[in-house]
C-alpha positions in Angstrom: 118.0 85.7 138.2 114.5 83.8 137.5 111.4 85.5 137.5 108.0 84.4 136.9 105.4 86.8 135.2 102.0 85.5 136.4 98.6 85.6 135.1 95.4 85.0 133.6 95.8 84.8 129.8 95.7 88.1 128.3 97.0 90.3 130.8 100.0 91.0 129.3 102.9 88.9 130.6 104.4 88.4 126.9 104.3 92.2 126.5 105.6 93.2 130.0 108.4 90.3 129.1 109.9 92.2 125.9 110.0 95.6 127.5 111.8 94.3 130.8 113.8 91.6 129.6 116.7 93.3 127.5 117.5 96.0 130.8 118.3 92.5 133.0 120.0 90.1 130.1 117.4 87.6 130.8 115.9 84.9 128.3 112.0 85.2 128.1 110.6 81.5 127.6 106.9 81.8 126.7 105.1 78.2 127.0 102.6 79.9 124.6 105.2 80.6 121.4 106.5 77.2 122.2 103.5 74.9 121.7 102.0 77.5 119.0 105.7 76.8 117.1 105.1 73.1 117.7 101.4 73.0 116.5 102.2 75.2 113.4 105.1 72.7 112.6 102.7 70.0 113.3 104.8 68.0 116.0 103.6 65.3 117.7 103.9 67.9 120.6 101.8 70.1 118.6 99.4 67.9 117.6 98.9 66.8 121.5 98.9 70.2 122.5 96.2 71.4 120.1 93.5 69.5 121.6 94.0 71.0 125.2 94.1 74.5 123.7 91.5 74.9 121.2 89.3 73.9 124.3 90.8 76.1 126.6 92.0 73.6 128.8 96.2 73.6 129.8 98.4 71.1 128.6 99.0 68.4 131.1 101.3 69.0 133.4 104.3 66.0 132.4 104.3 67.3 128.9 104.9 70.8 130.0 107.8 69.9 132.5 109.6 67.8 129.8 109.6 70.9 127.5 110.5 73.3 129.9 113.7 71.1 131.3 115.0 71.3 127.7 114.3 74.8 127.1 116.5 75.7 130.4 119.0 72.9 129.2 119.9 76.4 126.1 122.1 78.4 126.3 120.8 82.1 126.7 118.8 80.7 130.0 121.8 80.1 131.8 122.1 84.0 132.7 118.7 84.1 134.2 115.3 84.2 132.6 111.5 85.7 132.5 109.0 82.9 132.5 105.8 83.8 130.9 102.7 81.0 131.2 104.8 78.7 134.1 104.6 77.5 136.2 101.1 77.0 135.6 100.2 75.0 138.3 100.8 73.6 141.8 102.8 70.7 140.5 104.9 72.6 138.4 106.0 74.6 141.0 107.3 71.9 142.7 109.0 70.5 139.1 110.7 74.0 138.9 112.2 74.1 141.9 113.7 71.3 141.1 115.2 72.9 137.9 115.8 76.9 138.9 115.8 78.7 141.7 113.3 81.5 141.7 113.5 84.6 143.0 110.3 86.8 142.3 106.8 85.6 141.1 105.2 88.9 140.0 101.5 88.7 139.6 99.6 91.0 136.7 96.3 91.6 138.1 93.4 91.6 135.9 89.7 91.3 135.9 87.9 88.7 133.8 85.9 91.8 132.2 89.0 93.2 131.3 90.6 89.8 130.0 87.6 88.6 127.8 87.5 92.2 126.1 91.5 92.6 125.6 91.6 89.0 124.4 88.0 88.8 122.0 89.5 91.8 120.4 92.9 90.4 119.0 93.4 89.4 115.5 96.6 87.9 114.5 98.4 87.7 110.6 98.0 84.4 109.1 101.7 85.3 107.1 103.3 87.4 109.5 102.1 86.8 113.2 101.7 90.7 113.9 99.3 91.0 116.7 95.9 93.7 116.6 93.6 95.0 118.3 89.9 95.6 116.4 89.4 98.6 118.6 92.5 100.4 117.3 92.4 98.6 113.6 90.2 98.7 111.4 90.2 96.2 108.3 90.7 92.8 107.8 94.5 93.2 106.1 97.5 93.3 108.0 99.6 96.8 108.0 102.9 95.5 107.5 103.0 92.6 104.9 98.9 92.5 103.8 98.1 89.4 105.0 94.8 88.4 106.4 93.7 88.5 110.2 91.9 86.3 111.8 90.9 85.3 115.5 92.5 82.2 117.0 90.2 79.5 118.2 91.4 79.9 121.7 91.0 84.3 121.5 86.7 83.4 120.9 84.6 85.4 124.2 83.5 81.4 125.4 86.8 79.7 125.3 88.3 83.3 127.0 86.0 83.0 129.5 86.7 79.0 129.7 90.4 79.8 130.0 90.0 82.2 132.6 87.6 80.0 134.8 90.8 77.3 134.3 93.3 79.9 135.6 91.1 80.9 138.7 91.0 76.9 139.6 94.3 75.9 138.7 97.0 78.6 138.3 95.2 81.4 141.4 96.6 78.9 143.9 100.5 79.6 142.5 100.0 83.2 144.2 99.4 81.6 147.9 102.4 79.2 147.3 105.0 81.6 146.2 103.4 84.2 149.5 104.6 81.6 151.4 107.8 81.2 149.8 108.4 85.0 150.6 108.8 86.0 146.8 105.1 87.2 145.4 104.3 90.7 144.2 101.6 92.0 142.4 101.5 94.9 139.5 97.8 96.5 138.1 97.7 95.0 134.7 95.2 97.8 134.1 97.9 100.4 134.1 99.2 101.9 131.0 101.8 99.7 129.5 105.1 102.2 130.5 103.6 102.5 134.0 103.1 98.4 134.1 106.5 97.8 132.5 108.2 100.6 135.3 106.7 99.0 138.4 108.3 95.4 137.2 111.4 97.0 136.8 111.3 98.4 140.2 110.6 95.2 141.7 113.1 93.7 139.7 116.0 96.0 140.5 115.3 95.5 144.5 115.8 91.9 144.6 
């Protein structure tokens, strides 16, 4: 079983992936960790990568495709996966079905309001990764190993905002393309997370 969890950055597809993805034994590939993994290792795919994000712009499309293909190539996709940031576009689409079958595209519905404030207020540990929110933390120290937080270039209100704009133009259109193909459905990504995560489920357990 593939599923795609679909969205404007921020509303909560990597979050909604990790509470669903143990109950159906399905491998979730997040294009995000990916290139973040390759830039931190500083990758030629990194490096490449890097440019496109720190202005809020996606990745071009050949160089995504390439990297997914290789990523279902492993193992622990072969039972089924939850794809989190692709297909991003049009063209991708088309390059997945050519590599999985799909069977749901569920669409997390959010406001730009509502993206620009979740996304403005993350910091992230320079040591250990762990993820906050300045509205629920206060301090610049991370709780578990002390490390300092910081905002990614890409989490700023402008290049939010930049990123959304890019989603409306470029990734939107994946919601009329998959209604066609008879597989779209949409969850409020305003809901509280164990209300979010229980209507995924649902959908997930009726295909």
């Amino acid at each position: 079983m593939n599923i795609i969890l679909l969205g404007p950055p921020g509303a909560g597809k990597g979050t909604m992936a990790e509470r669903v993805k143990e109950k159906f034994n399905l491998a979730h590939i997040s294009t995000g960790d990916i290139l973040r993994a390759q830039i931190k290792a500083g990758s030629e795919l990194g490096n490449l990568a890097k440019g496109y994000i720190d202005k809020g712009a996606l990745v071009p499309d050949d160089v995504i495709i390439s990297m997914m293909k290789k990523r279902f190539a492993e193992d622990d996709a072969k039972a089924g996966v939850l794809l989190d940031g692709f297909p991003r576009t049009v063209a991708q689409a088309e390059a997945l079905s050519g590599i999985a079958k799909v069977d749901a595209c569920i669409s997390l519905d959010a406001s730009e309001d509502m993206i620009v404030n979740r996304i403005s207020s993350r910091r992230i540990c320079r040591d250990c990764g762990a993820v906050y929110n300045v509205e629920t933390h206060s301090g610049g120290n991370c709780d578990k190993c002390g490390g300092k937080l910081y905002i990614r270039p890409d989490d700023k209100e402008e290049t939010v905002r930049q990123r959304f704009s890019v989603y409306l133009s470029q990734t939107e259109p994946l919601i009329d393309y998959y209604e066609k193909k008879g597989v779209m459905h949409h969850v409020d990504a305003a809901l509280p997370i164990d209300a979010e995560a229980a209507e995924i489920i649902k959908i997930i357990e009726s295909l």
